[in-house]
N, C-alpha and C positions, 0 to 999 in steps of 0.2 A: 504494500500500500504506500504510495507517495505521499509523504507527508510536507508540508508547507512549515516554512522554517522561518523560526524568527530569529532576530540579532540578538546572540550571544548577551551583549553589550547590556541589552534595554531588559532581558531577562536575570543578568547578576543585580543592577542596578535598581531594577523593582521595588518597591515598597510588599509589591506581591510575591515577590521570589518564591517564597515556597510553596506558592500556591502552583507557580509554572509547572515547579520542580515538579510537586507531588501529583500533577497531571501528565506530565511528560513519563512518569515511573510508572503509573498506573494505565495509562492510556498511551502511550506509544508519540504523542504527540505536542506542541507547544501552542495556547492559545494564541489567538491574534487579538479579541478584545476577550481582556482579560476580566472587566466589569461585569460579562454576562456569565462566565462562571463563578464569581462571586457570589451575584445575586444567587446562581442555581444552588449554592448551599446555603444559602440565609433563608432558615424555616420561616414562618409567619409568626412565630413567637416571640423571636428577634428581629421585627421585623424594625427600618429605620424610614425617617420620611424624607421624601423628596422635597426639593425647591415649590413646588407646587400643593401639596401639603399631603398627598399618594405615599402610602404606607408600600414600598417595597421590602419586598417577601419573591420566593419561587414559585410561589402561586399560578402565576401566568407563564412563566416556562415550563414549569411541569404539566399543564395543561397541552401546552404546543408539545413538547415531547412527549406527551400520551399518543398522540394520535402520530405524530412522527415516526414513531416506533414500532406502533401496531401495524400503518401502513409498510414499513421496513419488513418486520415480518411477516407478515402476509404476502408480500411479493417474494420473499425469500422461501417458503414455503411452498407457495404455489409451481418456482419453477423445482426444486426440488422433488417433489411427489407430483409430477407430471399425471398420474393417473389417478389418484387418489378424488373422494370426492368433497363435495362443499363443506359438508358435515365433519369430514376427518380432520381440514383443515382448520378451521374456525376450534374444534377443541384443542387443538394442537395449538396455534397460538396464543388461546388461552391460558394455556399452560403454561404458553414460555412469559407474557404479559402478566401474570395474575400478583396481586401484592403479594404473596406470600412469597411466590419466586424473586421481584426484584429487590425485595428484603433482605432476601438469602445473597442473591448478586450482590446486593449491595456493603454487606458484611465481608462479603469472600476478598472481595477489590477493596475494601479498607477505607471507604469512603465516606466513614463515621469521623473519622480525623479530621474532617476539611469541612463538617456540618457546623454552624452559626446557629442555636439552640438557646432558648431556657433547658439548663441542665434539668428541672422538674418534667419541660416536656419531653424530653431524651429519654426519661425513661418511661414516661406514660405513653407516649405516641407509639406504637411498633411500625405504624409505615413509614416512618421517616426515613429510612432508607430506600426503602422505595420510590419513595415520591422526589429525593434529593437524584437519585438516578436519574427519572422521568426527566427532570428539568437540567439536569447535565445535559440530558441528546437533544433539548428545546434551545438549551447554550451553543452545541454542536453546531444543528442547522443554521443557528442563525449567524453564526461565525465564521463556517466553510462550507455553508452548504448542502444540499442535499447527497450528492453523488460520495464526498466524504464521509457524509454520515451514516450512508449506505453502507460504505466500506467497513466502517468502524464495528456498528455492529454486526455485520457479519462477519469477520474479519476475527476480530478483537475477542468478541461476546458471545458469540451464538454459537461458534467455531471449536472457542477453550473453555466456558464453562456449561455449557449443555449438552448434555447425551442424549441425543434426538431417540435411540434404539429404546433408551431405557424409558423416557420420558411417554414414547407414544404406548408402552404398557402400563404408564401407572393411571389408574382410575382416582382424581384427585377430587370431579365435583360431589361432593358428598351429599351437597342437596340436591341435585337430579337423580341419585344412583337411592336415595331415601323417597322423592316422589314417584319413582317410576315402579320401588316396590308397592309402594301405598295401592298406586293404579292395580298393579297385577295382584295383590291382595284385598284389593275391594275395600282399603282401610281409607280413613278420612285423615289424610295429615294438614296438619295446620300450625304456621310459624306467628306467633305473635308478641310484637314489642311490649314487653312486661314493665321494662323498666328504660328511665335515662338516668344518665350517674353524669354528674359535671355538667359543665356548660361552657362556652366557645368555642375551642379548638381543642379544649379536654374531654369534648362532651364525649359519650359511648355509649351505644344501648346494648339492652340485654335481651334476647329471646330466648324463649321457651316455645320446644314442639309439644306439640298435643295430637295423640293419633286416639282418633272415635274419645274425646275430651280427656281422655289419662292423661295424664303430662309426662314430659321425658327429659332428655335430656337439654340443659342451657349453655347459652356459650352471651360473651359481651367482645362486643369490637368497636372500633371508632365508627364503622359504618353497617347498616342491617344487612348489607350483602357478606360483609365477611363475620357478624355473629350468626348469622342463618346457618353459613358454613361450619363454623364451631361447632353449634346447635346438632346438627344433621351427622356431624362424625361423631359425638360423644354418643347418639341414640343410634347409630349405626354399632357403636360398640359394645352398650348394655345389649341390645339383640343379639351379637357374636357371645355373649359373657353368658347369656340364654340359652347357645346352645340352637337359638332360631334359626331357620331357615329364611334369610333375608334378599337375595338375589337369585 
């Protein structure tokens, strides 16, 4: 992969030097604005204001790297499994997008070190890595581009830390593989927000499944798509602990 070189000079000389550095060590490459990976690690907790009085945060990059990303995979994907059909792909990049993965990404690449945090919300928040990834390739695009950023994560990302072989055997969504028993055993499942704990960027709900009104297992996340998921593996595991026949 070509990468775009910056003067030695204006990177020792930096106020951000180590920011270059610990980019350049972790990704292969040296910013050219340097401002817009900054922002991509400054959470919304630390967020500072602009001349105009705009609370910047990663907010808006990670937003533009969500979908940067998804479309990256998805095109990467597609020419890969040439035969495969709509269905295979869309869970597949699920799986390689999902918070839980770029969480995981985002601990393995080290990129906890270079995050700008309330140390309180560092450890409350579990997506913050996630989400500090998403707005790094939001940084990416809007610094060198689509076609590099293409490279990158394919390259870089999808290349050294994903095992596609292993990946496309693990069955991860734990609430469709929990609705689709429900369906074939005629049971009424039902996820419902029980509880909110906190409030703004701490907030978290909790749910609880209910199959034919028993209740089961709970799980709590920053958002209801991933306590559902809590939710759906913990009561997928009392059923295994049961001895049930669930799939």
């Amino acid at each position: 992969m070509s990468l775009i070189k910056v003067p030695y000079l204006r990177v020792l000389f930096s106020k951000n030097k180590e920011l270059y550095k610990a980019i350049k060590n972790i990704f292969g490459f040296y910013p050219g604005n340097i401002f817009l990976y900054e922002l991509a690690f400054r959470h919304k907790s630390a967020s500072t204001l602009a001349f105009n009085g705009n609370k910047l945060s990663n907010e808006r990059l990670e937003y533009l790297g969500d979908a940067i990303l998804s479309a990256v995979v998805a095109d990467f994907l597609f020419r890969k499994f040439p035969f495969k059909e709509e269905g295979f792909l869309t869970e597949m990049r699920s799986k390689i997008v999902s918070r839980a993965q770029l969480n995981k990404l985002g601990q393995r690449l080290g990129i906890g070190a270079l995050i700008r945090s309330n140390p309180e919300t560092r450890i409350q928040c579990r997506s913050i890595m996630g989400d500090a990834f998403e707005a790094f390739i939001g940084a990416v695009y809007l610094d060198k581009g689509y076609n590099f950023t293409y490279k990158l994560i394919v390259n870089r990302i999808i290349s050294v830390h994903f095992d596609l072989e292993k990946l496309e055997r693990e069955d991860t969504n734990f609430k469709s593989k929990l609705i689709e028993w429900g369906q074939k055993e005629k049971r009424k499942v039902e996820f419902k927000v029980i509880k909110e704990v906190g409030d703004g960027y701490n907030k978290q709900y909790v749910v609880q499944i209910f199959i034919d009104t028993e209740p089961y297992g709970v799980g709590q996340d920053y958002s209801i798509k991933g306590a559902d998921q809590l939710a759906s593996e913990k009561t997928l595991n009392m059923f295994s602990q049961k001895n049930q026949q669930t799939v």
